[in-house]
PASEBA-1860 file (N, C-alpha, C; in nm, 3 decimals):
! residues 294
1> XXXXXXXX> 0.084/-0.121/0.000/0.000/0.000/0.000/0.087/0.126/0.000 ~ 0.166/0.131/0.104/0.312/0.218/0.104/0.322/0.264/-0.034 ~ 0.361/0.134/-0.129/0.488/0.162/-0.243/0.396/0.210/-0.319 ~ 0.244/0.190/-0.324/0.152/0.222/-0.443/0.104/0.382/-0.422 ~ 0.120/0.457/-0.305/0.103/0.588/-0.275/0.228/0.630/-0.317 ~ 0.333/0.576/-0.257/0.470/0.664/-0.327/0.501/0.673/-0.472 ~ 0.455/0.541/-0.530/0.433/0.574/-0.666/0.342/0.663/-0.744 ~ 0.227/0.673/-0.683/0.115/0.765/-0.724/0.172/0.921/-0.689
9> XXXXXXXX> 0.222/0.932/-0.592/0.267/1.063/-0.543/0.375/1.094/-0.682 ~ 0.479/1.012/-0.698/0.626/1.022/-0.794/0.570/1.094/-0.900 ~ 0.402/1.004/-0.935/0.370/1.006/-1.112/0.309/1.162/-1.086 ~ 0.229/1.206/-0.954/0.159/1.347/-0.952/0.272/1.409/-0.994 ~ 0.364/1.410/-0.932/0.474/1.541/-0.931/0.574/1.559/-1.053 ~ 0.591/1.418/-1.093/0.639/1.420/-1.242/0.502/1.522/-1.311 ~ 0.420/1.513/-1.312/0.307/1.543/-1.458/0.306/1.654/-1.389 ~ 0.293/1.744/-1.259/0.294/1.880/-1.220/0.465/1.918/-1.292
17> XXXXXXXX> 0.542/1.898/-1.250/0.697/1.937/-1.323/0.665/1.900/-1.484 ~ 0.614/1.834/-1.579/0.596/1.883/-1.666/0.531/1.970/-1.744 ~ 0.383/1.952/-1.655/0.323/2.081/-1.657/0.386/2.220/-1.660 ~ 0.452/2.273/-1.543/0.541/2.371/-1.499/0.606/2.422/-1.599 ~ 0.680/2.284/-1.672/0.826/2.331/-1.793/0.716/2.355/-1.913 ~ 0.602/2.353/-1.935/0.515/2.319/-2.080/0.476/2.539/-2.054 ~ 0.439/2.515/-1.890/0.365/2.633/-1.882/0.452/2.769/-1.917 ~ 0.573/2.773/-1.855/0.692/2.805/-1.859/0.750/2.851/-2.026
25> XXXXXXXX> 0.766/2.727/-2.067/0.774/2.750/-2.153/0.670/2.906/-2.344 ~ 0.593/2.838/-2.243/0.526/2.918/-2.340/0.475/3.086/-2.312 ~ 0.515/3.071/-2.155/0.518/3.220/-2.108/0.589/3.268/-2.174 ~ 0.719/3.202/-2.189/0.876/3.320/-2.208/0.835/3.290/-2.342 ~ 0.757/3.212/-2.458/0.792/3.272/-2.583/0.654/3.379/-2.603 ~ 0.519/3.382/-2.482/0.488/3.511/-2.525/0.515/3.616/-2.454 ~ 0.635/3.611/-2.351/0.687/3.719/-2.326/0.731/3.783/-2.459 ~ 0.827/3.721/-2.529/0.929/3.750/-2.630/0.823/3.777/-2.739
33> XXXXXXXX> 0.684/3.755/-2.753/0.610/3.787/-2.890/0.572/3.907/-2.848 ~ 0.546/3.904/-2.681/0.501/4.081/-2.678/0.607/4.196/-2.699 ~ 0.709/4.114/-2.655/0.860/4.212/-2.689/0.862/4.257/-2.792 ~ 0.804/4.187/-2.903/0.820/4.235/-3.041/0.720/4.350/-3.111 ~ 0.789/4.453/-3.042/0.668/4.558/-3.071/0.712/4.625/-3.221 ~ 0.590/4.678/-3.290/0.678/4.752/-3.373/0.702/4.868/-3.358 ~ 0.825/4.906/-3.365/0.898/5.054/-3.337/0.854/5.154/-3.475 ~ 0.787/5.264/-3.440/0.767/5.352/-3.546/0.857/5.525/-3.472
41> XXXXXXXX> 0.925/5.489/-3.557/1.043/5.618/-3.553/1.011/5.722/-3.686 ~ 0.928/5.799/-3.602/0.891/5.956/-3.684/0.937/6.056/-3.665 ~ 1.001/6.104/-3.806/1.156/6.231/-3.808/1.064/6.322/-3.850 ~ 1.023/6.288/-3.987/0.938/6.348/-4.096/0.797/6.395/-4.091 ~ 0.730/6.351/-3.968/0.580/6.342/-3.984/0.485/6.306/-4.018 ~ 0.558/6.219/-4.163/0.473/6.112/-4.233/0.391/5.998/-4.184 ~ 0.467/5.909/-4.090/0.368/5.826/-4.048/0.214/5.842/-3.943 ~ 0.182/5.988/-3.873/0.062/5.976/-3.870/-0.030/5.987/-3.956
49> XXXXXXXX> 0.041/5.994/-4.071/-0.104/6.024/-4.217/-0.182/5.867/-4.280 ~ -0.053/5.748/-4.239/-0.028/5.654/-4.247/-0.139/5.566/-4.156 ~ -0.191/5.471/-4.219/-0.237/5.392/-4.104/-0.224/5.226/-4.125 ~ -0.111/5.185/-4.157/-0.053/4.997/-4.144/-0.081/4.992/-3.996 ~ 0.003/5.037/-3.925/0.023/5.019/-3.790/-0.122/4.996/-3.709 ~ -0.214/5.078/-3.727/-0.307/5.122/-3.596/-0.400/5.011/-3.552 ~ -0.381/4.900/-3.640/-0.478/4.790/-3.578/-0.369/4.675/-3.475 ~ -0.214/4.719/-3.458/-0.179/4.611/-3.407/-0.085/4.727/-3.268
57> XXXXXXXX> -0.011/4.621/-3.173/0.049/4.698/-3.086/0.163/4.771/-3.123 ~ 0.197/4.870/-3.120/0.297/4.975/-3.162/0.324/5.076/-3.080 ~ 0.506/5.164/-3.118/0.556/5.231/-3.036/0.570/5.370/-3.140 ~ 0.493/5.442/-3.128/0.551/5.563/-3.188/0.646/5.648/-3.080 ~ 0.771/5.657/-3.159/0.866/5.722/-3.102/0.880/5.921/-3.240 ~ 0.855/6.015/-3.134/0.896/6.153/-3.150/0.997/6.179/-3.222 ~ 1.053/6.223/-3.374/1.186/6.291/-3.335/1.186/6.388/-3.424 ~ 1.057/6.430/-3.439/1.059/6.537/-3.542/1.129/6.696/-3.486
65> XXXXXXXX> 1.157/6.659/-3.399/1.163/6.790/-3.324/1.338/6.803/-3.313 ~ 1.444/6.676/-3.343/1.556/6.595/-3.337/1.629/6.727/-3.410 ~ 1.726/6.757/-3.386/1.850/6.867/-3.486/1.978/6.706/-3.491 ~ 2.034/6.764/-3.618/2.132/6.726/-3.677/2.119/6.536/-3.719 ~ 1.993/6.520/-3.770/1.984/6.363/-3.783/1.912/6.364/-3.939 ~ 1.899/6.449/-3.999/1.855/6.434/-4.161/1.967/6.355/-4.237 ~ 1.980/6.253/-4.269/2.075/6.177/-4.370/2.266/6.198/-4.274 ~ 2.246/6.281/-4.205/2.367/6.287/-4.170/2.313/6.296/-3.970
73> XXXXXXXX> 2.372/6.216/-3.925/2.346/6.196/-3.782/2.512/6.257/-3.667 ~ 2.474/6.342/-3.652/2.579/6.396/-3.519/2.579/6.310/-3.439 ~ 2.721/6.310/-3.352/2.708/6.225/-3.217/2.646/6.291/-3.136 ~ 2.575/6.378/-3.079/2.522/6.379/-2.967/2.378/6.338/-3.028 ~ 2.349/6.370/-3.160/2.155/6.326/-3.148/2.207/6.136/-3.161 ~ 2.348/6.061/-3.270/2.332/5.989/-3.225/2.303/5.884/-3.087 ~ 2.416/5.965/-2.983/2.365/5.918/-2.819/2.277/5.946/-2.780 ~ 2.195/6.047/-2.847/2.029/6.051/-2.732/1.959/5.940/-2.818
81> XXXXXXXX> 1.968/5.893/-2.957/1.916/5.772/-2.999/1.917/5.651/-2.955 ~ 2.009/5.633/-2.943/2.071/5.491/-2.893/1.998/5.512/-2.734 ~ 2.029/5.618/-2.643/1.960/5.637/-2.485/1.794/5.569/-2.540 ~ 1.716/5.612/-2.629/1.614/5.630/-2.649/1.518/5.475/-2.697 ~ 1.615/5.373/-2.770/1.557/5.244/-2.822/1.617/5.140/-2.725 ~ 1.771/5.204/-2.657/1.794/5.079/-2.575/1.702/5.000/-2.527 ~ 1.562/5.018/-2.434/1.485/5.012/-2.379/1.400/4.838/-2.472 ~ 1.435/4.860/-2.596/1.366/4.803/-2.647/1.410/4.687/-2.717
89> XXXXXXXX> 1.566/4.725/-2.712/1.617/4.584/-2.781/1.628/4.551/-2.931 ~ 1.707/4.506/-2.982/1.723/4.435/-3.093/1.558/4.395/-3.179 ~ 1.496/4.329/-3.099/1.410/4.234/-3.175/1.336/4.266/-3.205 ~ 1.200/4.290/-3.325/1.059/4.369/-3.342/1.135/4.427/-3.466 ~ 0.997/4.471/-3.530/1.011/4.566/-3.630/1.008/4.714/-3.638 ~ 1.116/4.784/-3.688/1.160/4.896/-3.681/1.074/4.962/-3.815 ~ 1.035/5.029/-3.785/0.965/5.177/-3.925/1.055/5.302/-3.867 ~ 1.168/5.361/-4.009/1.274/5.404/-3.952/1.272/5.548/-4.064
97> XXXXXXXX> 1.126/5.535/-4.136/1.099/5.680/-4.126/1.138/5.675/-4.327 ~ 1.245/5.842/-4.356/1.271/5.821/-4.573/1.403/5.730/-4.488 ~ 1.481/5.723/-4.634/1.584/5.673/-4.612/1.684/5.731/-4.616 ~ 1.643/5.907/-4.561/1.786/5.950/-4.498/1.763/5.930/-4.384 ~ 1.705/5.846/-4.326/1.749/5.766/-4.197/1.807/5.616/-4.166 ~ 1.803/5.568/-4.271/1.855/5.442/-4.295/1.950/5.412/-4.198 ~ 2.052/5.514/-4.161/2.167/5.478/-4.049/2.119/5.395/-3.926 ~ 1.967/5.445/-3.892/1.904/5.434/-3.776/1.918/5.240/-3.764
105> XXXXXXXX> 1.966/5.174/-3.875/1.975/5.044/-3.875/2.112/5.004/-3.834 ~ 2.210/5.116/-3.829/2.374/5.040/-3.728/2.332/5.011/-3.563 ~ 2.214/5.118/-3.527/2.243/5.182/-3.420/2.160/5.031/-3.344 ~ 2.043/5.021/-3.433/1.922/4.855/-3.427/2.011/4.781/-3.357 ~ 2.104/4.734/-3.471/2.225/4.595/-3.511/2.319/4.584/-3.383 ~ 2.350/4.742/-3.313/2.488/4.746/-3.208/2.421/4.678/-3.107 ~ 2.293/4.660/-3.065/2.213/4.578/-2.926/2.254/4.455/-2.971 ~ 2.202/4.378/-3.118/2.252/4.224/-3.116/2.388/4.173/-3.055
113> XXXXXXXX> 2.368/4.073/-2.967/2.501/3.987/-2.921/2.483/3.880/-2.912 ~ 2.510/3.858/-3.034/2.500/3.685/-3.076/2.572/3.755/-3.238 ~ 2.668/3.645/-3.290/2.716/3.660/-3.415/2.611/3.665/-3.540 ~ 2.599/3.738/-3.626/2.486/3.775/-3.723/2.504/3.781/-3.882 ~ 2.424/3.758/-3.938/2.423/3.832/-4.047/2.383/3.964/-4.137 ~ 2.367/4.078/-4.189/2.263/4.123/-4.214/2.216/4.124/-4.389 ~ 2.071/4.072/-4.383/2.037/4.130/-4.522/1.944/4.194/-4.575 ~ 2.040/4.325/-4.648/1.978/4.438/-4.750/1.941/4.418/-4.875
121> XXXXXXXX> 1.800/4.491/-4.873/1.711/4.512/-4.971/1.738/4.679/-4.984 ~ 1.785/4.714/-5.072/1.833/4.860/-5.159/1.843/4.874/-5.278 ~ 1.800/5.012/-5.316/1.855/5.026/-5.461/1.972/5.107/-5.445 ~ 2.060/5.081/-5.298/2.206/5.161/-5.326/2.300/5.111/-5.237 ~ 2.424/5.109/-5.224/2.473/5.057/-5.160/2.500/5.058/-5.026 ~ 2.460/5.226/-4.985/2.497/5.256/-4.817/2.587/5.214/-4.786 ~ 2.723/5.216/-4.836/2.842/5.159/-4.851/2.926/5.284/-4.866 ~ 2.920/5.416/-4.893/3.035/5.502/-4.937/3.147/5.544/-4.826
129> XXXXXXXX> 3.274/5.612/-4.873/3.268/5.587/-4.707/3.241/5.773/-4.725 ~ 3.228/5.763/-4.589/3.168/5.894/-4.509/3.176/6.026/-4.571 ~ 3.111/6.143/-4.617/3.168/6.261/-4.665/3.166/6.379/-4.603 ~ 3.103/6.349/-4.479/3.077/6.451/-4.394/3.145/6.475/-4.265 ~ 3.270/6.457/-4.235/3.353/6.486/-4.105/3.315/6.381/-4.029 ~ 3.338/6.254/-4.128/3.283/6.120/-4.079/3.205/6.057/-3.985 ~ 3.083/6.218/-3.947/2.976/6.150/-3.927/2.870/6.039/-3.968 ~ 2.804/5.945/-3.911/2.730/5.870/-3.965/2.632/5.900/-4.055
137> XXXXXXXX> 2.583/5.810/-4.187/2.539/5.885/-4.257/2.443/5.804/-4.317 ~ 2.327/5.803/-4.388/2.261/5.710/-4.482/2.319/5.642/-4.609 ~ 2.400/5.725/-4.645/2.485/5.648/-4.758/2.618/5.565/-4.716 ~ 2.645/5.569/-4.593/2.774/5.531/-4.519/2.790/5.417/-4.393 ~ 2.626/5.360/-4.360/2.633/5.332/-4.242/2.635/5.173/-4.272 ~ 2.625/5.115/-4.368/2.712/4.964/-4.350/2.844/4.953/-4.353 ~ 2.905/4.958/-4.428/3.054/5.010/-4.428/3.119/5.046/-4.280 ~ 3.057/5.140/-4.238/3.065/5.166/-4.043/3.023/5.067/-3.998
145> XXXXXXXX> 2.923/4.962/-3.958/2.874/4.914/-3.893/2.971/4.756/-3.920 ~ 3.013/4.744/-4.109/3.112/4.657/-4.075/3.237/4.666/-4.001 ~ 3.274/4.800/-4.007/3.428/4.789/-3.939/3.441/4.795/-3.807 ~ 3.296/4.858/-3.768/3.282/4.871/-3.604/3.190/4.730/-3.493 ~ 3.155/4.691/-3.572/3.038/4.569/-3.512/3.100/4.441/-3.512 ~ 3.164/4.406/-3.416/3.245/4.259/-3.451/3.136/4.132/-3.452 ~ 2.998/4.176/-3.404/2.921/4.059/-3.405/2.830/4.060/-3.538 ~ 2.892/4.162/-3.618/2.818/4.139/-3.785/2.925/4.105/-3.843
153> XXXXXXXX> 2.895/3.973/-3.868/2.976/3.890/-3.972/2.964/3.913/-4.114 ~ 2.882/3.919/-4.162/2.861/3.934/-4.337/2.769/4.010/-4.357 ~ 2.748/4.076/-4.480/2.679/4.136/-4.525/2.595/4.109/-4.704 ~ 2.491/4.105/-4.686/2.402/4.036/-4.844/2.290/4.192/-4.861 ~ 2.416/4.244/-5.003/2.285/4.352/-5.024/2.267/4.311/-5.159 ~ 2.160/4.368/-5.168/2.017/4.318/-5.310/1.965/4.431/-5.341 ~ 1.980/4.475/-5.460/1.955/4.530/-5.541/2.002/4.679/-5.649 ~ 2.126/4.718/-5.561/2.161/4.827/-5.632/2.252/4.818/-5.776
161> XXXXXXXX> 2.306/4.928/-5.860/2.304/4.926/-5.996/2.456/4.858/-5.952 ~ 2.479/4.749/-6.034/2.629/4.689/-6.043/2.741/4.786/-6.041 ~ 2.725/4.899/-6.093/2.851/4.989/-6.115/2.898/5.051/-5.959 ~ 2.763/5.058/-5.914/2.739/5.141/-5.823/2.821/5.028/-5.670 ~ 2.796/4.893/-5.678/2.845/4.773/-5.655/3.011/4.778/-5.631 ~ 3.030/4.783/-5.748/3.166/4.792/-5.754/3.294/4.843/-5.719 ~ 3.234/5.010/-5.713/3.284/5.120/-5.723/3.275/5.131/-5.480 ~ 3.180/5.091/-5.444/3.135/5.082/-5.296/3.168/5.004/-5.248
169> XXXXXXXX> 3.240/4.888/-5.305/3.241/4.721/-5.197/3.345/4.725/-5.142 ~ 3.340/4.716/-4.975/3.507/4.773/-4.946/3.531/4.611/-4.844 ~ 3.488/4.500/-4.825/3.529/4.355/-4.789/3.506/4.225/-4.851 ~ 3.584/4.124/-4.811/3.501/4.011/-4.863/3.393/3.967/-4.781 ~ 3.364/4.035/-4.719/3.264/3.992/-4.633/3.109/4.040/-4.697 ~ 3.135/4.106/-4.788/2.979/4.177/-4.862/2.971/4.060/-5.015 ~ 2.807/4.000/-4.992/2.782/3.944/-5.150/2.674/4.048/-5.159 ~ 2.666/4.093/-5.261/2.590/4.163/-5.341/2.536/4.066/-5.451
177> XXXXXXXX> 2.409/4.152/-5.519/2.344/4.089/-5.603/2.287/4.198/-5.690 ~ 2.308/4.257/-5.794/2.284/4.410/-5.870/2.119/4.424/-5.912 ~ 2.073/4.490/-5.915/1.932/4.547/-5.997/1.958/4.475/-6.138 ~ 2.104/4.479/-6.248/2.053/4.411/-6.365/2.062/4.269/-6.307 ~ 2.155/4.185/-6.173/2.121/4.044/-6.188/1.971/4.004/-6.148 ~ 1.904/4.110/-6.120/1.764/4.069/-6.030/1.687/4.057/-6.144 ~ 1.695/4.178/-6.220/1.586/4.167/-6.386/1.632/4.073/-6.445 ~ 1.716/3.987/-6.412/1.746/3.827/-6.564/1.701/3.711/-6.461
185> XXXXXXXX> 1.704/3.775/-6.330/1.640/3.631/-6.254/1.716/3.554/-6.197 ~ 1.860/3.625/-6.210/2.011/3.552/-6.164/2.043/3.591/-6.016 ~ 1.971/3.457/-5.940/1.957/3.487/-5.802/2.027/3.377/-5.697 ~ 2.160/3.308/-5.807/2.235/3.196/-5.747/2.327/3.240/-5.632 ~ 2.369/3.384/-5.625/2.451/3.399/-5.535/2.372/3.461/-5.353 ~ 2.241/3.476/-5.417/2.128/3.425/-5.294/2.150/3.327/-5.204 ~ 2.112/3.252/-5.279/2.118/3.106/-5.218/2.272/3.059/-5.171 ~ 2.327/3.099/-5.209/2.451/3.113/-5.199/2.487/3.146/-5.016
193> XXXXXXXX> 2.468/3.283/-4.998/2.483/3.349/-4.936/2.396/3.273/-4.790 ~ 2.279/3.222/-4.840/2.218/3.200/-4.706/2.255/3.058/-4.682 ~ 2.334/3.004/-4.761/2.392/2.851/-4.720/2.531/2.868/-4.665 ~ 2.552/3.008/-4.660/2.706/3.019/-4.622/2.742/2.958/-4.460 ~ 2.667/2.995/-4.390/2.645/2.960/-4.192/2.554/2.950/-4.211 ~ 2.521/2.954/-4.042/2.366/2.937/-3.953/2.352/3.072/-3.898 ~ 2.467/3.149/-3.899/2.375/3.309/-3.803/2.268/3.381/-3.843 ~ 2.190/3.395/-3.768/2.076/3.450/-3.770/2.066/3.597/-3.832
201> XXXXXXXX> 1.979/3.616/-3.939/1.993/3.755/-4.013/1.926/3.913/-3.955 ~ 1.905/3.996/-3.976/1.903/4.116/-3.920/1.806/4.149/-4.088 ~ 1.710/4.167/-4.103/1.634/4.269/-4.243/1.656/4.382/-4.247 ~ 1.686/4.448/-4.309/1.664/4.590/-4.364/1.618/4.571/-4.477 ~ 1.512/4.670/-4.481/1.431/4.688/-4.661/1.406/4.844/-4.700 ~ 1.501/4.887/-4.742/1.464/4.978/-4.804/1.377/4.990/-4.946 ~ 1.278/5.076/-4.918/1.137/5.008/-5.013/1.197/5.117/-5.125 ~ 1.282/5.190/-5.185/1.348/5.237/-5.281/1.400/5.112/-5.367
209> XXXXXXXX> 1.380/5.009/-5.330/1.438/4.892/-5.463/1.323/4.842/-5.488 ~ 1.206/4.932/-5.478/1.093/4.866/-5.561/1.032/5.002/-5.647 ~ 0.943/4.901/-5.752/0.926/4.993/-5.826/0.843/5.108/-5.787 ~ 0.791/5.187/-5.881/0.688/5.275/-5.833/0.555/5.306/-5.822 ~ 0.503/5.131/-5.876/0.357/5.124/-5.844/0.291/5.030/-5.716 ~ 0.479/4.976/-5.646/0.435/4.958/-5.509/0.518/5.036/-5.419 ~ 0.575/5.147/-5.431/0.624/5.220/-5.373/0.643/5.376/-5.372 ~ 0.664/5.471/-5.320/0.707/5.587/-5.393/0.807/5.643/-5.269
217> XXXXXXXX> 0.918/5.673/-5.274/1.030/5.725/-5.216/1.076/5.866/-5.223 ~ 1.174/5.944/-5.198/1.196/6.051/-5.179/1.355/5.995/-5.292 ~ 1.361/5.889/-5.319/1.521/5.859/-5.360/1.489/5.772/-5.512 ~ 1.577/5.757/-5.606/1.570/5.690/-5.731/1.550/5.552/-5.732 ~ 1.466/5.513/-5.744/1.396/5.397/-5.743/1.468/5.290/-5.827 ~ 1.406/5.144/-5.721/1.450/4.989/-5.850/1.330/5.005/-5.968 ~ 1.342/4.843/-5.997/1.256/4.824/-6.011/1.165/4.685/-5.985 ~ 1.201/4.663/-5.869/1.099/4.463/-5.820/0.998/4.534/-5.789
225> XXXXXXXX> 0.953/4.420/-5.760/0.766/4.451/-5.748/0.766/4.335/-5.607 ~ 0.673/4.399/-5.491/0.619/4.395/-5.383/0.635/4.258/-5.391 ~ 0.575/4.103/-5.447/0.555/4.052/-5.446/0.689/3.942/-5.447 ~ 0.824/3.987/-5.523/0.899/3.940/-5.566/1.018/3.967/-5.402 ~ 0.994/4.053/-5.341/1.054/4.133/-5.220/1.008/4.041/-5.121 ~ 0.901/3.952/-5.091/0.853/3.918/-5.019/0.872/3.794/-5.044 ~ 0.879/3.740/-5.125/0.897/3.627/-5.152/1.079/3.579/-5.107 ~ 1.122/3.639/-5.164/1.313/3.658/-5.058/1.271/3.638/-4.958
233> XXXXXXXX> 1.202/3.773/-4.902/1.257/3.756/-4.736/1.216/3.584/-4.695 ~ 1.101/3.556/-4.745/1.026/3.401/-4.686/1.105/3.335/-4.696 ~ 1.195/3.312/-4.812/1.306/3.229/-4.887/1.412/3.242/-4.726 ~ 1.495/3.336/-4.753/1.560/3.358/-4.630/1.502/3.322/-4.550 ~ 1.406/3.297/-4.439/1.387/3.298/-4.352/1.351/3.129/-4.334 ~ 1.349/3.074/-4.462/1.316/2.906/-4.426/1.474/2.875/-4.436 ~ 1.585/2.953/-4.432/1.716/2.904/-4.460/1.816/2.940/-4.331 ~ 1.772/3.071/-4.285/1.762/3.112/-4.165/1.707/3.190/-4.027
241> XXXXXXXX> 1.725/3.142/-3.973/1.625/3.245/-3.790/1.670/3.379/-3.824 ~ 1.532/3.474/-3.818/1.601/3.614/-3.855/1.567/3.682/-3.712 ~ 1.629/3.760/-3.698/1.686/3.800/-3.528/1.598/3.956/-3.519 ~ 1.594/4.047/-3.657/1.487/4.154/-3.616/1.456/4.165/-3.729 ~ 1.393/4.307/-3.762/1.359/4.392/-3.915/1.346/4.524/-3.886 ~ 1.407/4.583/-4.015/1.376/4.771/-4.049/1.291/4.773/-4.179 ~ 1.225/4.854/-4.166/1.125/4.913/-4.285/1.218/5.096/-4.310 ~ 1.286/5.139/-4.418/1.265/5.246/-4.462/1.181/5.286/-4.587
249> XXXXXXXX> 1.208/5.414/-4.629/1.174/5.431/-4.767/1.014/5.504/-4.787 ~ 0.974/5.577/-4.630/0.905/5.709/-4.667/0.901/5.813/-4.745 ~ 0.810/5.875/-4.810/0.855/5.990/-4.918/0.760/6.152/-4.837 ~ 0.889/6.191/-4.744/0.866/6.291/-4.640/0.773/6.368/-4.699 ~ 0.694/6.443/-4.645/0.563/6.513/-4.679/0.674/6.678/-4.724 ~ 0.590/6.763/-4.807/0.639/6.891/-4.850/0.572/6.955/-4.813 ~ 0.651/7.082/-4.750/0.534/7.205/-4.633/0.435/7.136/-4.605 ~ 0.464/7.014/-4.542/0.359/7.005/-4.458/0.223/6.916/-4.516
257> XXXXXXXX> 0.289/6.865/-4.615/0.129/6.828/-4.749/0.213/6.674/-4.761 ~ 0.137/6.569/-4.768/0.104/6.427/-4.798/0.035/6.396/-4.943 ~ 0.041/6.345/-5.033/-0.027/6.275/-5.163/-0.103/6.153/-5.080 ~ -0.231/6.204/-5.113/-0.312/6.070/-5.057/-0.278/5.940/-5.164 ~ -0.261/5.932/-5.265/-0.239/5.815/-5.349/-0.107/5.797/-5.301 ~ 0.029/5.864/-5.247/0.128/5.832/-5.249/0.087/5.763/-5.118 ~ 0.057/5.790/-5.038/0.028/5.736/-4.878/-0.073/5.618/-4.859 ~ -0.136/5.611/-4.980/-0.174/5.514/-4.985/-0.111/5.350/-4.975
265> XXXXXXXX> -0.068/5.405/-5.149/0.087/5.322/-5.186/0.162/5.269/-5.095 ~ 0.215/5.334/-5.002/0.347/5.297/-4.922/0.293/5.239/-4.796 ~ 0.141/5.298/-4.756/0.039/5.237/-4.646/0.048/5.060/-4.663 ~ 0.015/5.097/-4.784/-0.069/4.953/-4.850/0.085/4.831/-4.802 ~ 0.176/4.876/-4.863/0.315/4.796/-4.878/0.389/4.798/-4.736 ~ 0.350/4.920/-4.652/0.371/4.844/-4.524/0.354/4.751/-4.454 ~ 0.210/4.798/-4.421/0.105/4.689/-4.395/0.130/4.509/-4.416 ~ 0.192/4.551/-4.556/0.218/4.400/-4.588/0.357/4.343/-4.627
273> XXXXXXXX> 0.456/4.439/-4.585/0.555/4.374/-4.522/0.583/4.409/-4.357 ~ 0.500/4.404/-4.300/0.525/4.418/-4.131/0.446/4.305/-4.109 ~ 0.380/4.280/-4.187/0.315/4.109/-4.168/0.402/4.001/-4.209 ~ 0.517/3.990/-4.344/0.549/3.906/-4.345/0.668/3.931/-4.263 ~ 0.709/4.015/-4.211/0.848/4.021/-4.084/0.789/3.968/-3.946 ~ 0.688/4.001/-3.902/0.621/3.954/-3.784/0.628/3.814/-3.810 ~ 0.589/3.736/-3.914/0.611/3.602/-3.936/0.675/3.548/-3.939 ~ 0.809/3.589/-3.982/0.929/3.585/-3.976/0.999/3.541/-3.856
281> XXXXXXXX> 0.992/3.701/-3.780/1.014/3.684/-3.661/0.963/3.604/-3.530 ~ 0.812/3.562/-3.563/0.796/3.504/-3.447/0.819/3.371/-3.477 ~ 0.881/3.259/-3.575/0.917/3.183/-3.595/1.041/3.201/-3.531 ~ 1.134/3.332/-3.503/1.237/3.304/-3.446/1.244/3.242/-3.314 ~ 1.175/3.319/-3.276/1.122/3.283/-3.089/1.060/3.201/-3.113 ~ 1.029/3.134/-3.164/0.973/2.988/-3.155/1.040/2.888/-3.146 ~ 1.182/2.869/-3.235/1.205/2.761/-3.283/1.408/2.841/-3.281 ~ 1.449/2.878/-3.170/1.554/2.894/-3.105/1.529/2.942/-2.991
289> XXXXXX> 1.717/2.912/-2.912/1.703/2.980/-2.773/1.750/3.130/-2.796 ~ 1.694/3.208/-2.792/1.690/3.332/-2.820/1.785/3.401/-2.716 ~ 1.888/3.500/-2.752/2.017/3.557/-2.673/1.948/3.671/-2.617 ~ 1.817/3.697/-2.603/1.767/3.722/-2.503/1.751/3.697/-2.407 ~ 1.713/3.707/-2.273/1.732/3.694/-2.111/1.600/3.675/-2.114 ~ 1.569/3.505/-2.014/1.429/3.499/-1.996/1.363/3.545/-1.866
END
């Protein structure tokens, strides 16, 4: 009678301790899904005209009011930036405003600590080096972020003009893939690239490498189409765990005035790439141990 209570007791407390680790478990991955907020970083003013965001949880962050961060970022507005997202971490999707803010993606990347990859969607290289008293810059901030970020290992940008490629590539650590290899469909060094390791990738999309009937930008446009953009990232992301995402490629309002068809446009293409990054991403936290703290 003894041994048949101690056994009954063993089997309760086993199935409560698995319970526990099941319950446990699924707290900390929707801790980590609520973590994933999306960050909306407004310089320009554009995104309250905008409405992707307003049906899901989101952070609008202020900075219209910001001196010295138009395409060229000072160190002191950079340190009140960095003071300002620490809070939030690496992970979630970033809306980071036109793409003279694009830099705002070194500053994302410096929280990751875990070895990484990152891959760009551009129609330019953001590769030059610096021209401005080597402040950080939109045209300059991969290039910085490679020489300064020891936990970004490689770099995969997609889509800018080959010349433009050439003339910008300053490691072997960058595969590129040009605007003419994208129009013939020559997408071997893709695949390439995401069979190279296992580190987990970092998105940036600058929506300037699409054309202009799913996009409209403040900058010289690709030409892919929405559909073809999205289809990558999925690709990537069944090849590897992607660790966050940036959205640029607003087309800043003039005195103060918005194009309802343009806001439409770029509404529409948010909307539906903050859905397929959310998907993305919460497959990450799903299906790794995340270098996050539980």
């Amino acid at each position: 009678m003894v041994k048949e209570k101690t056994e009954g007791t063993i089997r309760q407390f086993c199935a409560f301790f698995a319970l526990t680790v099941i319950v446990r478990r699924r707290n900390r991955s929707d801790r980590r899904y609520q973590n994933m907020k999306t960050i909306i970083m407004n310089f320009s003013g554009v995104y309250p005209e905008e409405d992707f965001y307003r049906q899901d949880s989101y952070e609008m962050m202020d900075f219209t009011r910001a001196e010295g961060v138009n395409c060229y970022c000072t160190c002191e507005s950079e340190q009140d930036i960095k003071e300002k997202i620490r809070e939030y971490g690496p992970f979630g999707i970033h809306f980071l405003d036109s793409g003279n803010y694009h830099y705002l993606s070194k500053l994302w990347m410096e929280m990751i600590d875990v070895p990484f990859s990152l891959l760009l969607f551009d129609n330019h290289t953001d590769m030059q080096e610096s021209a401005f008293l080597g402040l950080l810059s939109c045209g300059s901030w991969v290039r910085e972020a490679l020489s300064s970020n020891p936990m970004l290992k490689s770099v995969c940008v997609v889509g800018p003009k080959e010349v433009d490629l050439r003339k910008d590539m300053p490691t072997e650590k960058v595969t590129w893939i040009s605007g003419e290899e994208l129009r013939e469909g020559r997408m071997e060094k893709f695949g390439e690239f995401l069979k190279k390791d296992s580190c987990p990738l970092y998105l940036s999309v600058d929506k300037d490498i699409l054309c202009r009937r799913d996009a409209v930008t403040n900058w010289d446009q690709g030409e892919v189409r929405l559909d073809s953009l999205i289809s990558w990232i999925e690709e990537a992301a069944e090849a590897r765990k992607c660790i966050g995402a940036d959205i640029c490629g607003e087309n800043p309002p003039e005195g103060g005035f918005c194009e309802n068809r343009e806001l439409h446009i770029n509404s529409q293409t948010n909307k539906r790439l903050k859905q397929v990054m959310a998907k993305v991403l919460v497959n990450f936290t799903n299906n790794s141990n995340s270098y996050q703290n539980d």
